[in-house]
C-alpha positions in Angstrom: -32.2 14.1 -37.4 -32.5 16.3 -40.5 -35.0 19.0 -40.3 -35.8 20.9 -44.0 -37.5 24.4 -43.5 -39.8 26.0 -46.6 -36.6 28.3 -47.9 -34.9 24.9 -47.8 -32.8 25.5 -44.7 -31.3 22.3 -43.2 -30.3 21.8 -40.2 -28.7 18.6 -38.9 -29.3 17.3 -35.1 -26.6 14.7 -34.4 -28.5 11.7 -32.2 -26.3 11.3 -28.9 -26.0 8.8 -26.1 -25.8 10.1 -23.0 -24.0 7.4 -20.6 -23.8 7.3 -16.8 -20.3 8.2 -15.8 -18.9 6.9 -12.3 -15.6 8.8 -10.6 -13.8 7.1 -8.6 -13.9 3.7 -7.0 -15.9 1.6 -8.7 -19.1 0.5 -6.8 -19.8 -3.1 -5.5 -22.7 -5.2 -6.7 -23.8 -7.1 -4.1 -25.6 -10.3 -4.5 -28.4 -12.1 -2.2 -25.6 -14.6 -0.9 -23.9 -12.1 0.4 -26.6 -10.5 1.9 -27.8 -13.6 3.7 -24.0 -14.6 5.0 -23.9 -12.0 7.4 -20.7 -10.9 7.4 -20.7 -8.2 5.4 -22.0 -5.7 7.9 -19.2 -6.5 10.3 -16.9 -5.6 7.6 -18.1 -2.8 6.8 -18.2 -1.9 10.0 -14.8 -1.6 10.2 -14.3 1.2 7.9 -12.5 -1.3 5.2 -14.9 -1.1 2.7 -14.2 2.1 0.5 -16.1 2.0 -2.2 -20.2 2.8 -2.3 -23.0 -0.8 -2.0 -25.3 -1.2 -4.5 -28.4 -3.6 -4.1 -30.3 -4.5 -7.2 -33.7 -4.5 -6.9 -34.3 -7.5 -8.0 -31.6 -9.1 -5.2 -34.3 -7.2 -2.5 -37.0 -9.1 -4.7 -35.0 -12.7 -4.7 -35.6 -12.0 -1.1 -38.5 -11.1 -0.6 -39.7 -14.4 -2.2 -37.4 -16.4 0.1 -38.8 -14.8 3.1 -42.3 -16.0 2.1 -41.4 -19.3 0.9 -43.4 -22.2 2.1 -39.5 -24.0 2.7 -38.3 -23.2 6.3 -35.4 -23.0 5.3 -35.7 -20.8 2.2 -37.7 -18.4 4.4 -35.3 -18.6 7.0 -32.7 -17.3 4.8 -35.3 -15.2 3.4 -35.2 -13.2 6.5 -32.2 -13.2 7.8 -31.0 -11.3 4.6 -33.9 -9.0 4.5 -32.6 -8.2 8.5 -28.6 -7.8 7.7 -29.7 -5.1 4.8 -31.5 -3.3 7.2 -28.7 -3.6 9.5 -26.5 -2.5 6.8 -28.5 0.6 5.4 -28.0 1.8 9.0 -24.5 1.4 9.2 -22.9 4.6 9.3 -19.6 3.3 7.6 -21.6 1.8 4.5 -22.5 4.0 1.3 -25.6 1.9 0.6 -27.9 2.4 -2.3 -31.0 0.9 -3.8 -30.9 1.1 -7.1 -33.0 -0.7 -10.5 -31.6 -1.7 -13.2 -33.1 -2.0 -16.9 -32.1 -5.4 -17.5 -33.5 -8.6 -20.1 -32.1 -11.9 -18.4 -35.0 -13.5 -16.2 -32.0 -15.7 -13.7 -30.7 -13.7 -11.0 -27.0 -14.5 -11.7 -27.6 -13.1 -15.6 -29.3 -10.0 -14.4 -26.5 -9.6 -12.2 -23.8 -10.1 -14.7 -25.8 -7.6 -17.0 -26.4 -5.1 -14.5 -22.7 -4.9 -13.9 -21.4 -5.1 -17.2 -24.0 -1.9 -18.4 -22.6 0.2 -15.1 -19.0 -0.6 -15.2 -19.9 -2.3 -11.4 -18.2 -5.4 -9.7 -20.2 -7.7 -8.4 -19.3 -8.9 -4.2 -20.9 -12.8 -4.0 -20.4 -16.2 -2.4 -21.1 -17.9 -5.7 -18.2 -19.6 -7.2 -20.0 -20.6 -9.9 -21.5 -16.9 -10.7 -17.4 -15.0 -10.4 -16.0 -17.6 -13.0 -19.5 -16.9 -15.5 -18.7 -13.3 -14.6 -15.5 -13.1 -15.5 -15.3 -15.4 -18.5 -17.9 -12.1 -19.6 -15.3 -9.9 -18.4 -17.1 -8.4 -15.2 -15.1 -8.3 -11.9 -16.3 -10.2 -9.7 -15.3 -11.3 -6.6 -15.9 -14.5 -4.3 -15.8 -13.2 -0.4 -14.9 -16.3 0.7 -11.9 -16.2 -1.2 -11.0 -13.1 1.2 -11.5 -14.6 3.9 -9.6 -17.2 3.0 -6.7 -15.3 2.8 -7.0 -13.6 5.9 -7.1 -16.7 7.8 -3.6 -16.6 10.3 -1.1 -19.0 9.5 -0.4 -21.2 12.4 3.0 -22.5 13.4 3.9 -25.1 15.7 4.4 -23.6 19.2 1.7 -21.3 18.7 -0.7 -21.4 21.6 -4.7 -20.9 21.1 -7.7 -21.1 22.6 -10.5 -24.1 21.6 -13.6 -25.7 22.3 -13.9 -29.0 22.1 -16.8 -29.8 19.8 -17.2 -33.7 18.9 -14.8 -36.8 18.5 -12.3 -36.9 16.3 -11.5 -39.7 13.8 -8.3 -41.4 15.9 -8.1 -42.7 19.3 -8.9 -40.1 22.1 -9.1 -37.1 19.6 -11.2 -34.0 19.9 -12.1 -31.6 17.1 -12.6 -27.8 17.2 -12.7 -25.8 15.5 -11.6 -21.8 15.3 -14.0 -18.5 14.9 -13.0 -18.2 11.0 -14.1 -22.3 10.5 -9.9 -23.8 10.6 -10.7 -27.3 12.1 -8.4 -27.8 14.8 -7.0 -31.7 16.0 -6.7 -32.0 19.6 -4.9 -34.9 20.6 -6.4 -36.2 24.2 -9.2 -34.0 23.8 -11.7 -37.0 23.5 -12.5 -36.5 26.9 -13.0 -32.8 27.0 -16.1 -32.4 24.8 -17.7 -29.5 25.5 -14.7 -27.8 27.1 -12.4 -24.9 26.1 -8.9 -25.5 26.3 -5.3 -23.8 25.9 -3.4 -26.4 23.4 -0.5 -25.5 21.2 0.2 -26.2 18.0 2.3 -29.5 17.0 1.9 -29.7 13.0 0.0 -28.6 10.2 -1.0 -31.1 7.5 -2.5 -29.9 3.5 -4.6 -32.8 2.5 -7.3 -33.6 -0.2 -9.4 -32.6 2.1 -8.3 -29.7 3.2 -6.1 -28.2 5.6 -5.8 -29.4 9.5 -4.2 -28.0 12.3 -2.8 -30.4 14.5 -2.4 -29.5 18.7 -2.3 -30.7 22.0 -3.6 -29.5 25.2 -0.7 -27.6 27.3 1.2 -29.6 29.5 0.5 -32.9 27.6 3.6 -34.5 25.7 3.2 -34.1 22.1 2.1 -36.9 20.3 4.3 -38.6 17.3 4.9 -37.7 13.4 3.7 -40.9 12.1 0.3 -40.8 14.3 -0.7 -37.1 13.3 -0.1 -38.2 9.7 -2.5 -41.3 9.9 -5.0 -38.7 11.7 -5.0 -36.4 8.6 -6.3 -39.1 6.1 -8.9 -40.0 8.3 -10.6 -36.2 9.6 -13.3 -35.0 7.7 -13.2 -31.9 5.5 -12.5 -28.9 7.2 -13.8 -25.6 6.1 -16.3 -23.3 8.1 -19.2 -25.1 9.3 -22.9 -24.8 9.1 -25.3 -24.4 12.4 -25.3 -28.2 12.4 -21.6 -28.6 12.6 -21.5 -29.7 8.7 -19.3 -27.8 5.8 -21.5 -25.0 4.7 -21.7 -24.2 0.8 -19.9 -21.2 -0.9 -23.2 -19.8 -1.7 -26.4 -19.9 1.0 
C-alpha cells in the first residue's frame, strides 16, 4: 500500500501474511472413523499419545447427521461417536481441541485433506482409501489399523493361550476363536467346545490369501498332522477383527 501526502510524502506499507505457527509435535487430525471405532480413548488413556487432538467441526457435524439418520445403523454409529468424544474430551491424558477450519471442498475426506494441508496437521483415520489420497497430496496421514496391526504379538508354536470357542470351523471337528485384537485362532477338536474357553497351545502358523491363521490345539490333546493343518488353511474364512455379528469389519465404520 502506497500512501502520497499533499507535500508529496510517500510512504510504503508492505502487505504481510501472518501464518499460524505450530511448535512442536505436530497435531493429529482426527477423522469421524476414528471417532466411532472406539479405541482411540483407550489409547489415549495410556499416556501414548503425545501430541494435542484436533476435531474439525465439520467431523462433529458428519456426526451429528449420523446420529439423526433415519438408518439404524447410521444413527447407531452416529452416537456412539458423538459418546467416545465426550469420553475423550474428559480424558485427562488427551489434549483435545475443537477447532473450525476455513475450508472449500464440500466431501468430508477433501475438507480433511485441506484442513491439514493449510495447518501443517496429520490426519489419524481408518480410511485406507482417504491416507493413500492424502498422501499422494503430501499430507501425513495415518491408517490406525495399520498400528494395530503391528502390535499384534507374534505367536510361536508352543505358545500357550487362552480362547473361546466361537463357531465351527471349516474341517472336521474344528473350532474357531478368535483373540481380543481380532487374530482368528484354529482349534483342532474344538468342534465340541463351542461356547467354551479353553487353554490350547500353539501348533503352526499359516500366511494365506486370506490372511493369517493361527493354528492350536487344546492342552493335553496330541497335535494334529502338517498336511491336515495345511488343507485347513485353504478352507478358513478370512480372518481379520470381526464385527458384532462375528463378520470381518471394514477399515473404515
Amino acid at each position: 500500500m502506497v500512501l502520497t501526502t499533499k507535500d508529496d510524502f510517500r510512504l510504503v506499507i508492505p502487505y504481510v501474511e501472518f501464518v499460524r505457527s505450530r511448535r512442536g509435535t505436530r497435531p493429529w487430525l482426527l477423522d469421524t472413523s476414528v471417532l466411532i471405532d472406539g479405541r482411540l480413548p483407550s489409547l489415549a488413556g495410556t499416556g501414548f499419545i503425545d501430541a494435542p487432538l484436533v476435531v474439525p467441526q465439520f467431523v462433529i457435524d458428519e456426526l451429528q447427521r449420523l446420529a439423526d439418520s433415519e438408518d439404524r445403523s447410521k444413527r447407531t454409529r452416529g452416537r456412539r461417536g458423538l459418546d467416545l468424544l465426550a469420553r475423550l474430551r474428559e480424558n485427562p491424558y488427551a489434549d483435545l481441541s475443537v477447532q473450525s477450519f476455513r475450508v472449500s471442498a464440500v466431501n468430508v475426506d477433501r475438507m480433511l485433506i485441506e484442513a491439514a494441508r493449510g495447518d501443517r496437521l496429520r490426519i489419524l483415520t481408518l480410511d485406507a482409501n482417504l491416507v493413500s489420497v492424502a498422501r499422494i497430496q503430501g499430507v501425513t496421514a495415518l491408517n490406525l489399523n495399520e498400528v494395530a496391526g503391528t502390535l499384534r504379538p507374534t505367536l510361536q508354536p508352543g505358545d500357550s493361550l487362552s480362547v473361546t470357542v466361537t463357531k465351527r470351523g471349516e474341517g472336521d471337528r474344528q473350532g474357531v476363536g478368535y483373540l481380543p485384537d481380532g487374530t482368528m485362532i484354529v482349534i483342532e477338536e474344538g468342534q465340541s467346545r463351542i461356547g467354551a474357553t479353553v487353554n490350547a497351545v500353539v501348533t503352526n502358523a499359516v500366511q494365506t490369501s486370506a490372511g493369517r491363521l493361527v493354528f492350536a490345539r487344546i492342552e493335553g490333546d496330541a497335535p494334529s498332522t502338517v498336511a491336515s493343518m495345511a488343507e485347513a488353511a485353504t478352507r478358513q474364512g478370512r480372518g481379520g477383527r470381526r464385527g458384532d455379528d462375528g463378520r470381518n469389519a471394514p477399515d473404515r465404520t
